[in-house]
N, C-alpha and C positions, 0 to 999 in steps of 0.2 A: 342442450347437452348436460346440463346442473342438472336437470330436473331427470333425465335418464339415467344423472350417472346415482343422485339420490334413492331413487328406484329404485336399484343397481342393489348398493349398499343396503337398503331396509330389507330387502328380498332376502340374500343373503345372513344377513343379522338373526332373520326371524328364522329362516330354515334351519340355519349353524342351531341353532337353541330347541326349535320342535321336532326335528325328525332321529337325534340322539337318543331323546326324550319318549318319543312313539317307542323306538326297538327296545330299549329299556325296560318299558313296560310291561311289554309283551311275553318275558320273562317270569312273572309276577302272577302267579296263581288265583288270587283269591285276597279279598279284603288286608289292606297293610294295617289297621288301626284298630279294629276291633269295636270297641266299647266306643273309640274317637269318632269312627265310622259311622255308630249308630247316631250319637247324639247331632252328627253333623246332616244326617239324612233324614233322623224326625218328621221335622215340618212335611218335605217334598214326597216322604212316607206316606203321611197322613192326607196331606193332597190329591195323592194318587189311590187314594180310596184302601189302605192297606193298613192292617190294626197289626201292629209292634208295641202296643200301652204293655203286655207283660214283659219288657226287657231294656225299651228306653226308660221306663223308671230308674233306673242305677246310673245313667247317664247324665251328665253334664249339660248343661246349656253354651250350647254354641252358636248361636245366632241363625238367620235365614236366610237373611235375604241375597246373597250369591247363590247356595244353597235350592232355592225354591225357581230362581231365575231358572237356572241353567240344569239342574239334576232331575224335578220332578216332571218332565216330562220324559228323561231318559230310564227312570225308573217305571213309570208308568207302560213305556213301548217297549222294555226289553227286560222286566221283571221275572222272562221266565227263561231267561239265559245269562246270571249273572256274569260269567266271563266278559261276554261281551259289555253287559250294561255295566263293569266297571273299568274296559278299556276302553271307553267314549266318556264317562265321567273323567278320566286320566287324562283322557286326549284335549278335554275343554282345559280342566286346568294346566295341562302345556301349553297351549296357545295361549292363556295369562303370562303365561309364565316368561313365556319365549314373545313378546310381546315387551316383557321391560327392556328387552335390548335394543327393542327397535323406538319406543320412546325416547332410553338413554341416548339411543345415538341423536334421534333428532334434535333431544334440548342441550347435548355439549355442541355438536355442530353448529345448527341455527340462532340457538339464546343464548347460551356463554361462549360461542365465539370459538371455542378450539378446532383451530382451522385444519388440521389432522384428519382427515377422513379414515387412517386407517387406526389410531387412538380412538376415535370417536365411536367406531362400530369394535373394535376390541374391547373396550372398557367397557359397553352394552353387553357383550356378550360375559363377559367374564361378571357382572353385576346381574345376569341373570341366573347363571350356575351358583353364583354365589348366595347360595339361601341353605336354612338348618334344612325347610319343610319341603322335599321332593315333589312333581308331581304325581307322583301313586299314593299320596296321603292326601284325602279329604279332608283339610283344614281348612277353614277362611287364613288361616296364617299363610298358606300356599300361595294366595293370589291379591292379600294385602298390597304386596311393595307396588304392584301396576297401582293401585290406586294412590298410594303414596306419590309415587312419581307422575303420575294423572294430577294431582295438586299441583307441585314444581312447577310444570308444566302451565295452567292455566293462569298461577300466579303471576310466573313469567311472562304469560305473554299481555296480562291488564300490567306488567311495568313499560315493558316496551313499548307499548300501543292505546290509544286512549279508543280505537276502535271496540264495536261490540262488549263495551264494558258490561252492560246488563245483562245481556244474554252469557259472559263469562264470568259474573257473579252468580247470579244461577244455575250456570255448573257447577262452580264451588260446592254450594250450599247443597246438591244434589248429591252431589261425590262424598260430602261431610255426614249427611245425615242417612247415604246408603248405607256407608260404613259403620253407622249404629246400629244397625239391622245387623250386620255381617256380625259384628262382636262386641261386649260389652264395653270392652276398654279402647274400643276408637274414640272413646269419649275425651283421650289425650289428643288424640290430633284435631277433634273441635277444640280444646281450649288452645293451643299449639296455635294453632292456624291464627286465631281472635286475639292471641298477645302479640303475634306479626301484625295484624292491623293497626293494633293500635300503635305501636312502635314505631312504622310507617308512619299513622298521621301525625307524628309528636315530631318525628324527625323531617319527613319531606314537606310538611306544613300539606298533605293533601291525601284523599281517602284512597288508598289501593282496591279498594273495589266498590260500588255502591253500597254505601252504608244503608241506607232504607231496605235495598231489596236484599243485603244481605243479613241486615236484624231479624227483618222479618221473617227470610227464610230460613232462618235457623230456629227460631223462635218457634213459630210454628211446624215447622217441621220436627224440632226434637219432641216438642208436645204429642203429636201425632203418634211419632216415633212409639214413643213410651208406651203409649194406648195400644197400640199394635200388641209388642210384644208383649204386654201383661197379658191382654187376650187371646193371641198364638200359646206361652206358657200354661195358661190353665184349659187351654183347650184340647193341649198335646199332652202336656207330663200333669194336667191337674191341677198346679200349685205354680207360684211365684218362686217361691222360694229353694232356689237351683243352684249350685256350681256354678260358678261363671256368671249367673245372673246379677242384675246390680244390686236385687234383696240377698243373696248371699254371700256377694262380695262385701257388702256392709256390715253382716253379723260378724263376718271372718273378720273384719276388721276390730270390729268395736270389742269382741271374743277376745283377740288378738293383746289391743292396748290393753286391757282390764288382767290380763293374768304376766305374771311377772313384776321383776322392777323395771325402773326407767334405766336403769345401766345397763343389767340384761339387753333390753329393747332395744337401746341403742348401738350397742356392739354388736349384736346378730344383725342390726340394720348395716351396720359399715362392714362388717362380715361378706351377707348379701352382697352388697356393692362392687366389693371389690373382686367376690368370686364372680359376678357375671361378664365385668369387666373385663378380668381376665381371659375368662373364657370367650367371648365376642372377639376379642384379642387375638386370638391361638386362630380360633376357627378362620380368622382372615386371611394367617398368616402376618400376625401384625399391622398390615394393610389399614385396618379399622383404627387403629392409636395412629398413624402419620395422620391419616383426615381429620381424627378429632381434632389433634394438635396444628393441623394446618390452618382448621377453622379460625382457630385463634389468632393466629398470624396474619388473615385473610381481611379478620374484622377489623385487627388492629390499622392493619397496613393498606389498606383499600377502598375504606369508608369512602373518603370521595373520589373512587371513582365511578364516572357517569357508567361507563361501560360493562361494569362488576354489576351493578347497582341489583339487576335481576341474582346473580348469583350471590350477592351479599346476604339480600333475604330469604333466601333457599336455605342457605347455610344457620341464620337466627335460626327459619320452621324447623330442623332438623333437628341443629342444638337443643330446644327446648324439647321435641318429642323425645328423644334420647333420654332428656335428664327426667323429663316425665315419667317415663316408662321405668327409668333404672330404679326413684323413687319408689314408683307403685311396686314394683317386685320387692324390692324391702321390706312395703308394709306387709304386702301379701302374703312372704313367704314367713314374714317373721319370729307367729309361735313356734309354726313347724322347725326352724330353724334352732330358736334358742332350746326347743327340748332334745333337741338331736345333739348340741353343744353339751348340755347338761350333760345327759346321759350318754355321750361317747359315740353314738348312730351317727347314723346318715341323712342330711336334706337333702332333696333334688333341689332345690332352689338356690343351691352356692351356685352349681355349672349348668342353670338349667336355660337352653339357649331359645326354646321356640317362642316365647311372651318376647324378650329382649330383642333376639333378631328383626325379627320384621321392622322394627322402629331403628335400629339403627344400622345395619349394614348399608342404605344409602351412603352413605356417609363417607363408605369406604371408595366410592368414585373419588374423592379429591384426594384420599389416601395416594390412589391410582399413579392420579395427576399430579403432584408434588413429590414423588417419589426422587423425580428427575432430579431435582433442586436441593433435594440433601446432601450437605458437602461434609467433608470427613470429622469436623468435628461435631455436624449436629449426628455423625451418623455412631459416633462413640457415646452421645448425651442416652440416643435413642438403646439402646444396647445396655446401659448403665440401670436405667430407671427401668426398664423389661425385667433386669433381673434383681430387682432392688422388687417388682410385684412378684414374679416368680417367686422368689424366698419366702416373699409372706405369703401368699395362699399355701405354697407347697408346705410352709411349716405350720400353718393355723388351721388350713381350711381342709387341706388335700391329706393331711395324715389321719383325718376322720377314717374310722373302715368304712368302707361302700359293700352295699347289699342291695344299691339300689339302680336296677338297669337301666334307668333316666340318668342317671349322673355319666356327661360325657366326658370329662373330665377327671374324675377321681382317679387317686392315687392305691398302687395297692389292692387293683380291682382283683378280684375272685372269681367271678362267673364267669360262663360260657357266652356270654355277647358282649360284640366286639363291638367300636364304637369311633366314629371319626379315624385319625390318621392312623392310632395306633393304639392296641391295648395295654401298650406299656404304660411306663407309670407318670407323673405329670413332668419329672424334669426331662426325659427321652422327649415325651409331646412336647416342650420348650423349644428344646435344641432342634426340631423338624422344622417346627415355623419359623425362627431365627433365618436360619440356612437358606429354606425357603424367599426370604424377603431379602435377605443379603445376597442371594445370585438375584435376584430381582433386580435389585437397588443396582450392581456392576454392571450386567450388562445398558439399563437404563440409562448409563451418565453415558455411554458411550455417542458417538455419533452417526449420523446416517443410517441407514435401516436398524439399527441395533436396537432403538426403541422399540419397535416391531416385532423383534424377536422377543424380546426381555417379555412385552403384552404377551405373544404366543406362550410364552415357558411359563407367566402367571395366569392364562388362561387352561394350559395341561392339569397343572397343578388344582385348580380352583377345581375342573370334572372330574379328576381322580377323586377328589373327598366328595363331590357331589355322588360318582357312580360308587363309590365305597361306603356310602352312607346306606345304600339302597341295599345293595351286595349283602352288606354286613348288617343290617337292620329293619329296613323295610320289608326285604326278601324274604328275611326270616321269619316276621309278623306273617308276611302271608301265607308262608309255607303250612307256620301252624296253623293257622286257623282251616290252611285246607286240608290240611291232617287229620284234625279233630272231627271232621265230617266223610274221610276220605271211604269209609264201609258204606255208609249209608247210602253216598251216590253210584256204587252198584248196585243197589237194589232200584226196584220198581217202586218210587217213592209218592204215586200219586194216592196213595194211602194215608199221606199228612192232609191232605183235603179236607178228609172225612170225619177227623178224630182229635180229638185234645191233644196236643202235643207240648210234651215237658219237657223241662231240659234241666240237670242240675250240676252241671257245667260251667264256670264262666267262659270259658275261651270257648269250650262246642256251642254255650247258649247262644253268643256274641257270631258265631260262625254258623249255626243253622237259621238265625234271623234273615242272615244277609247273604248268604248261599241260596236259600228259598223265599225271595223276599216276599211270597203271596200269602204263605201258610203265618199263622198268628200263634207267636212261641210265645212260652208263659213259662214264668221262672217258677221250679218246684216247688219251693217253701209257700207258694198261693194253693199248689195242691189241696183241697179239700176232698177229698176222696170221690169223688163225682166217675161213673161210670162212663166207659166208650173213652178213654186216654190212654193216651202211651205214654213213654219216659226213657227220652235218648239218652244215653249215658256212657262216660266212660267206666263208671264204676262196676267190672267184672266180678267181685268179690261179692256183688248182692245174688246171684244165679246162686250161690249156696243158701239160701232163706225162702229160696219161692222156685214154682217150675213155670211161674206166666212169664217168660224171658222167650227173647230169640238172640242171640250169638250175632253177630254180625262179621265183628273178626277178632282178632285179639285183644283190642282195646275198645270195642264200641257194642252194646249191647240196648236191646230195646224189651221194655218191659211193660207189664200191662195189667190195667185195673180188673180185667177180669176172665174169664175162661171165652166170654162171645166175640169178646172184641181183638185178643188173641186168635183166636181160630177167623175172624172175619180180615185180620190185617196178615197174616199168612195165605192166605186165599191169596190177596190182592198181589203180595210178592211175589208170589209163583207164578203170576198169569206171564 
């Protein structure tokens, strides 16, 4: 009957989280990311035998190996129906995705013990909505936290069990060193992970996982690792030295420390900090500060208990990724930062959630769970010091102007995309999430089923900014990008086959790569004037300087190097 009713519950969990996620999507025209898209698709691009060298140049390095797993065969079988080959890429990363609820429920259930079956499968599902990166964005950020919680998870069960310890050190070590394939800066949850070992042997006098096969496996596997991707980079983009890659996260760095003072550098760094804070904060609905702060309570107050002892070290791995990560964004963002201070602009790196999220929203599970426990005067302390950060970002960070559509947060916004709860300005977002977690907190102290509800009313709450996030931003990304190309795919387009095809565009360039992902787009400015090409364009104001144009419609125009190749891609339109 356990084992049915278990069933039961994981069935449930995972459906509650994938099938919201499928209709969603389906809504979704065309590529959400653009430029993100491309850099995230490279490798399983070039896998699939398809040359994109003139446009992933301008791209990022974003790692592969999820990427290559799971995309380059979908691109390969359905490269000549993007719709579909990007609602099956959608659909894999929702079953990541939808996937952390059903882990979450198995390790509060089974490993730490919270004997709630209906907490345990609420809190999964509400900790899988709960992410910046939707599933209609090809990010490794998308499908991060399962591996996160895939850690948890395996830790937990070499505390509980001294069985299969080798074989679940080398998961470990597998899961660690995927993860550097996936993204540069998984490089925090390998060190993360190795200051929980050792911590472990200093405290329990004993190794939490086999040290030889976990040395070694990391050892050699990051070795590897590395070898890899220098030779996937210079095989794909040419060069090492990438965005995102660890050769260009170093210059930015070393760039970084070398211009300014050290007072500068350190105020934009506590700047940073407390703007992502904050903002990790808001997005949870506060949720994310109880966990943090619970942590502390957890460690202080729990140490020896045998029965935590799994959840104890969950909470160290966490803590340190957390403060890892909030670090590394500091340094990261920091020139960009202090010249935006200087000069009056804007950083995305005050409120910028997708780096930060994934390392710390776990966290907001014991948020979840200690909610209950807040009694009235820790719930005035909590209340006190929200708006004690409030004041200071809203008057330090948040009166910066914003011009920059990445800032979820800013105060004062201007444009036309709308962003999280609300476009208003940051004290209105304050007061949402407040309310938010204070009808949380009431009905939660109640008793009898009222837990259950209070879960359901922070699980509503958690898909309303999940589907608003998409709604109000993803949807939009992909609208345009299917806008930008929207003339062209009325035409008889098997004429990109045949002929050089330019593009001097970013968003159409970014949007004909990956709407046609067979035909091999080359950014303008490589133009050398070479015969037999065309040139997709928005720009309608060049039709008065030449008559080799075709009109497409109001905003999209194709032009051409020469009078043959003109009259031969007109033939091919009209058949």
């Amino acid at each position: 009957m356990g084992k049915r009713k278990n069933t039961y519950y994981v069935l449930v969990c995972f459906l509650v989280c994938f099938i919201p996620r499928i209709i969603i999507n389906l809504g979704i025209k065309a590529s959400t990311g653009g430029h993100d898209d491309l850099g995230f698709l490279a490798v399983p691009s070039y896998l699939a035998g398809y040359d994109w060298s003139g446009v992933i140049k301008h791209t990022s390095y974003y790692g592969f190996g999820f990427s290559v797993l799971f995309m380059t065969p979908i691109i390969r079988l359905f490269g000549n129906t993007p719709f579909l080959m990007f609602q099956i890429m959608w659909a894999i990363v929702a079953a990541f995705q939808s996937l952390v609820a059903v882990i979450v429920y198995y390790i509060a259930y089974n490993l730490f013990e919270y004997k709630d079956r209906n907490f345990c499968a609420l809190a999964g599902i509400i900790m899988s909505y709960l992410t910046f990166c939707s599933s209609c964005r090809l990010e490794n950020d998308s499908v991060m936290p399962l591996f996160i919680w895939g850690i948890i998870l395996i830790m937990s069960l070499l505390i509980k069990s001294d069985e299969h310890r080798i074989a679940r050190t080398l998961c470990l070590d597998l899961m660690v060193v995927f993860l550097q394939l996936m993204h540069t800066r998984s490089v925090i949850i390998w060190i993360a992970l190795s200051i929980v070992v050792i911590i472990y042997r200093i405290v329990e006098k004993r190794w939490l996982v086999c040290p030889k096969t976990y040395l070694a496996g990391m050892v050699i596997g990051t070795y590897l690792i590395k070898k890899l991707v220098s030779y996937v980079q210079t095989a794909v983009w040419g060069t090492t030295d990438l965005a995102n890659s660890s050769t260009g996260l170093k210059n930015q760095l070393i760039t970084g420390a070398k211009s300014g003072s050290i007072i500068d550098y350190i105020k934009s760094f506590v700047f940073l900090c407390f703007g992502e804070l904050f903002t990790i904060i808001q997005f949870s609905n506060i949720i994310f500060a109880v966990g943090l702060v619970s942590i502390l309570f957890f460690l202080f107050n729990r140490v020896k208990r045998e029965d935590k002892k799994a959840e104890f070290y969950s909470l160290i791995f966490l803590l340190i990724l957390f403060m890892g990560m909030l670090a590394a964004s500091g340094l990261y963002w920091n020139e960009d930062a202090r010249n935006a201070m200087m000069s009056g602009e804007f950083s995305k790196g005050f409120f910028y959630l997708r780096y930060i999220s994934t390392f710390a929203i776990p966290i907001a599970f014991w948020g979840i769970a200690c909610t209950r426990d807040i009694n009235m005067k820790q719930m005035a302390i909590i209340v006190f010091l929200y708006m004690l950060l409030c004041q200071f970002v809203i008057s330090n960070i948040g009166a910066l102007p914003n011009q920059d559509l990445w800032a979820t947060f800013a105060s004062k916004y201007k444009g036309n995309f709308k962003s999280m709860l609300t476009q208003n300005d940051l004290s209105i977002v304050s007061i949402v999430s407040l309310s938010v977690f204070f009808f949380f907190w009431l009905l939660n102290r109640k008793k009898g089923k009222w837990r259950t509800v209070s879960m359901v009313f922070l699980l509503v709450m958690t898909f309303y900014n999940y589907t608003y996030q998409i709604q109000n931003g993803a949807k939009m990304w992909g609208q345009s990008v299917y806008n930008s190309v929207d003339g062209l795919r009325t035409l008889n387009t098997a004429f990109l086959d045949d002929f050089n095809v330019y593009c001097n565009d970013d968003i159409q360039k970014y949007a004909l790569q990956l709407c046609y992902p067979k035909i091999a787009v080359k950014d303008y400015e490589d133009y050398e004037g070479e015969k037999n090409s065309v040139l997709i364009s928005r720009d309608t104001d060049g039709i008065k300087k030449t008559d080799l144009y075709y009109v497409i419609c109001d905003d999209e125009v194709i032009y051409f190097s020469d009078a043959k190749t003109k009259k031969s891609v007109l033939e091919q339109i009209k058949k």
